[in-house]
N, C-alpha and C positions, 0 to 999 in steps of 0.2 A: 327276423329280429335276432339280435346275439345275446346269449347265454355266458354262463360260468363256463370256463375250458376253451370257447371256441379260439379259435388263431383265424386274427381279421389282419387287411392286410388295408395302411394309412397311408393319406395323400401324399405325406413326406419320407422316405426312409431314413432310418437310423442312421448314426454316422458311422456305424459300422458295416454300410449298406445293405443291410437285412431291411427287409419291411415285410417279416413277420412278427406280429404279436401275439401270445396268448392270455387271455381275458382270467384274471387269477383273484378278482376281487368285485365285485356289483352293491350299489349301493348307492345315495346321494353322489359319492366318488369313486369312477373305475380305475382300477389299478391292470396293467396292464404290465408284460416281461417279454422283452425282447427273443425267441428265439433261438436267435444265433449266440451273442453276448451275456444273455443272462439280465441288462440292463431294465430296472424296474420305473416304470415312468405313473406316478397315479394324477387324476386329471377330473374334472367336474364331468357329471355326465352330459351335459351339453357341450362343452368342448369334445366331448368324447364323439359324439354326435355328428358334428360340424367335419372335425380331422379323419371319420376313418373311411375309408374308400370302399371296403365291401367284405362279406365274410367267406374266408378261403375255406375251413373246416368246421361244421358242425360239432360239437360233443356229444 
């Protein structure tokens, strides 16, 4: 299961081609921040659920 902190990595990458995210908000809505770009994307947790492919870092 992912945590606060972890960097999960989603089916789509960014359009800066990174597809790492770190997990920087939990709640009804995950907010998630791009890695490379800095880019903040927050999203229902079931969308959150569906889009992400697996978790690259532990916290």
């Amino acid at each position: 299961m992912y945590d606060l902190g972890d960097i999960v990595e989603m089916k789509k990458p960014h359009a800066c081609q990174a597809n790492r995210w770190e997990i920087i908000r939990m709640g009804a809505d995950i907010k998630i921040k791009c890695t490379n770009c800095g880019h903040i994307v927050m999203m229902t947790r079931r969308d959150f659920e569906k889009k992400m492919k697996k978790i690259l870092e532990k916290n």
